[in-house]
N, C-alpha and C positions, 0 to 999 in steps of 0.2 A: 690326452685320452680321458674318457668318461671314468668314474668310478664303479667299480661291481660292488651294488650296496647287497645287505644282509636282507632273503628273503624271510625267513622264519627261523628262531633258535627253538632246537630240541633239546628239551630236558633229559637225560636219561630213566626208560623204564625201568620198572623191578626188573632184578635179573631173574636168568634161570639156567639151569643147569644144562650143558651139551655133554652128554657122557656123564662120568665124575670126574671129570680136571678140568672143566671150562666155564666160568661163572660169570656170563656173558650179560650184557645190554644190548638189545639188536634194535641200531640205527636203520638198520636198509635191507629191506621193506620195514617199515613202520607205520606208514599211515598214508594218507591221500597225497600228503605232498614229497613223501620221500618213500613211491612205489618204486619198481627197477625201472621202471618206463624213464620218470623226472631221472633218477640219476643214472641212465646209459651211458657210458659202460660198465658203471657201479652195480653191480646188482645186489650184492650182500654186504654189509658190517656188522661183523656182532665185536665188541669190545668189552675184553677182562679188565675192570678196573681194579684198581688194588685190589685182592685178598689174598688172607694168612692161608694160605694150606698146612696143616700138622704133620708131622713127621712118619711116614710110612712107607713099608718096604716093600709093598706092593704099588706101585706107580700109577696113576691114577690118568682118568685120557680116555679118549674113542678107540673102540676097535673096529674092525676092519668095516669100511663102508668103500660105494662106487661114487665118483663124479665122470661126470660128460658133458664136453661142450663149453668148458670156462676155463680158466686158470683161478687158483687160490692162493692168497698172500699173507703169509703169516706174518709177523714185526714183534718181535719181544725187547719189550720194554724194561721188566724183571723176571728173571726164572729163566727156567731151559726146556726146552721141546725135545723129544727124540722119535722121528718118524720115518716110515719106510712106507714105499709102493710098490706095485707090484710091475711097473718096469725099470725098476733097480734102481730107482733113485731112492734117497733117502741118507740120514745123520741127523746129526744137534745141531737145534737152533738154540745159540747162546745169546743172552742180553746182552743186547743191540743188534741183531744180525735177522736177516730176512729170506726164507722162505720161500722161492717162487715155484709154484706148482703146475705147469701147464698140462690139467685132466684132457684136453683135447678129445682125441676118439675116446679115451675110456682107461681107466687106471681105476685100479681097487687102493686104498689108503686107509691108514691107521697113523696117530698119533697119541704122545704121552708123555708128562713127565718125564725128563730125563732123569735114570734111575738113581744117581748117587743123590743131585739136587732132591730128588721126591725122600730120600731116608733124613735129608737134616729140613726140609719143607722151609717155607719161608714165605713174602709175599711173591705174587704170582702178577703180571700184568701183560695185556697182550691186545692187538689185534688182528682177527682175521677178516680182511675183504675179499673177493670173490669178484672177478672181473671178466665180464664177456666178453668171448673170441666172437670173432665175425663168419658169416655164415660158412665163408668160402674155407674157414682156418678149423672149424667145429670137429671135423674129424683128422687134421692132421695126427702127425705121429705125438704123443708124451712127452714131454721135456719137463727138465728141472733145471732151477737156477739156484743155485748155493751162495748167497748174496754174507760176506761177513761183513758187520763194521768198518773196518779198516779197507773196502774194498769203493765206501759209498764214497763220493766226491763231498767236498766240503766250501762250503763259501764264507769264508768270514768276513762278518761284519764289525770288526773292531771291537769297540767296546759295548755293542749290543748282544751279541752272543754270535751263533753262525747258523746256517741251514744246512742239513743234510740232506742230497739228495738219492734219491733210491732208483729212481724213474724218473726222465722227462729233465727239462732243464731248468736252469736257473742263473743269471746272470753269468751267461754265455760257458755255464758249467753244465755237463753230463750227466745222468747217474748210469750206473752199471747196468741196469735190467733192460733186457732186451722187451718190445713189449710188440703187439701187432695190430695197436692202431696207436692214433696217440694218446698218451697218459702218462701225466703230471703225477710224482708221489714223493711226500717229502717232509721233515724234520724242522721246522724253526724252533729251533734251542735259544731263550733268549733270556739274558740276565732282567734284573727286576731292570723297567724304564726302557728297554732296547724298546728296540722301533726298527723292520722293517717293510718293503712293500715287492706285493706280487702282481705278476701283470699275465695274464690269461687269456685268449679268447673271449669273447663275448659268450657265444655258444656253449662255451665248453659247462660241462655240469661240473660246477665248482663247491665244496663245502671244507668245514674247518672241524677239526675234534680237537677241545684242550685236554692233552693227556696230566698234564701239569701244570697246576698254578693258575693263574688270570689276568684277562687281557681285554684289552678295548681293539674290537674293529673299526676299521674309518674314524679312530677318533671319540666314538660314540658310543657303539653295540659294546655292552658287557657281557661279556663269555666266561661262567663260571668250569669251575674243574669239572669234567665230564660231561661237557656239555660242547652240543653239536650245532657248529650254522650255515646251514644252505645259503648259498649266495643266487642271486637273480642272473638272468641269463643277458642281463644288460651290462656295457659299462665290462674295462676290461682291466681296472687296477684297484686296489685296495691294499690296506694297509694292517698291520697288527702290533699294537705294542702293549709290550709284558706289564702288569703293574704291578708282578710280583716274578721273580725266576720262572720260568713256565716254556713246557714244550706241548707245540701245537703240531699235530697232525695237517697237513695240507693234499687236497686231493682233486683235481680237474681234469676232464678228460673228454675228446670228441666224440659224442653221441655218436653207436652205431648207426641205431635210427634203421632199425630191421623189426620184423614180428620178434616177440620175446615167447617159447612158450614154457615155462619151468612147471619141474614136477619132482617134489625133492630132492635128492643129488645128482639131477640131469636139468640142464638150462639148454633147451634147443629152441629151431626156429618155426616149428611145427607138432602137431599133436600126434603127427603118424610118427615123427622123428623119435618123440618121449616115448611111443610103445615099442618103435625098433631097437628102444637104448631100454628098454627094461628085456625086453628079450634078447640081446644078445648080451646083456650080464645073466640073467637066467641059464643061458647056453654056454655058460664059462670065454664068453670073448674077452672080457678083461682081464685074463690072467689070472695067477694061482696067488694067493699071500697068506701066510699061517697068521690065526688071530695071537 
């Protein structure tokens, strides 16, 4: 099989602030090469890299907003989440443990600090992507996926470290999350020196986030800590090895390859769809949720 070389590495932006709990880099949309178009069915990454949050008894986080027309995926790396919607899903996402949100027709949502975690504060790491449903899926019913650590499959690779996966496979291993196209999500944890290799579709919109540490792709591409690399839509294996302890974010997934049309927390496939999903949050259709 060909190799999926490195299209372009993204530095991370200044961050900025979502609410006051999220001190975010936003990879996707970022720029010409990584609009939602290039990575469908990615359409957002904002990533908390390390920070200290202070100790405070007021818990800090979004309150109540709408989505429409995607699911959202939370991953905590350090710290704890405590969230609710407004069709009864919700709890703590603990480090390690993942979040799966399917806004579908429409969910109102709030998240925050989990409250005991936010009074001793500490570092905070996380992130959320935002994955489009397909047209046909855009107004199903809400669903939530309560995904913990101890639920993701594991693959060890010996003395390289292991990969966890969340989503999609891996060396004839599952992950837990139900998804409704396909889509690759997943953990290489790998000691300093590990080495290993992912094989993908060609197509598929492939990229890599080093949440930790540093790594050579194919051998070559150097990827520093927080730093993002889009893979070319060529070529279906590549390789990653640590040259220091390091966990890499992995993410590929089959292009819906539908119109895209977004308008802040609505992602639909039309501009009449974006004004029918602002009015019918206007006319209370997504339910009731106290801020």
């Amino acid at each position: 099989m060909a190799t999926k070389k490195v299209e372009i590495l993204v530095a991370p932006k200044p961050a900025h602030f979502v609410g006051d709990g999220f001190r975010v880099h936003n990879f996707i949309p970022s720029d010409a090469h990584l609009d939602m178009k290039r990575m469908d069915p990615f359409i957002m990454l904002d990533y908390n890299s390390k920070f200290n949050f202070t100790p405070t008894e007021k818990p800090r986080g979004v309150g109540v907003h709408p989505h429409r027309g995607f699911e959202t995926v939370t991953i905590a790396y350090q710290g704890k989440v405590e969230h609710h919607d407004s069709s009864g899903g919700g709890g703590i996402i603990d480090q390690g443990d993942v979040q799966w949100m399917t806004a579908a027709s429409g969910v109102l949502h709030k998240e925050f600090h989990e409250t005991e975690w936010a009074k001793k504060g500490g570092i905070f790491q996380m992130v959320q992507l935002w994955i489009n449903l397909p047209a046909k899926d855009k107004m199903s019913k809400p669903k939530y996926q309560a995904i913990s650590n101890s639920q993701m499959q594991n693959v060890d690779l010996e003395e390289n470290g292991f990969v966890e996966i969340i989503a999609g496979e891996f060396n004839g291993k599952k992950g837990p999350a139900f998804t409704f196209s396909p889509v690759n999500l997943m953990n290489a944890k790998l000691k300093k020196g590990g080495k290993v290799e992912f094989n993908f579709p060609a197509n598929f919109n492939t990229a890599a986030l080093v949440i930790e540490g540093n790594i050579l792709i194919n051998g070559a591409e150097k990827v520093a800590t927080d730093h993002f690399a889009l893979f070319e839509n060529e070529g279906e294996t590549f390789t990653i090895e640590a040259t220091e302890e390091s966990v890499v974010l992995i993410l590929s997934g089959k292009p819906l390859s539908e119109p895209i049309a977004p308008h802040g927390p609505f992602v639909m496939n039309t501009r009449e769809e974006i004004v029918q999903a602002f009015a019918d949050f206007n006319n209370g259709k997504f339910g009731v949720l106290e801020d």
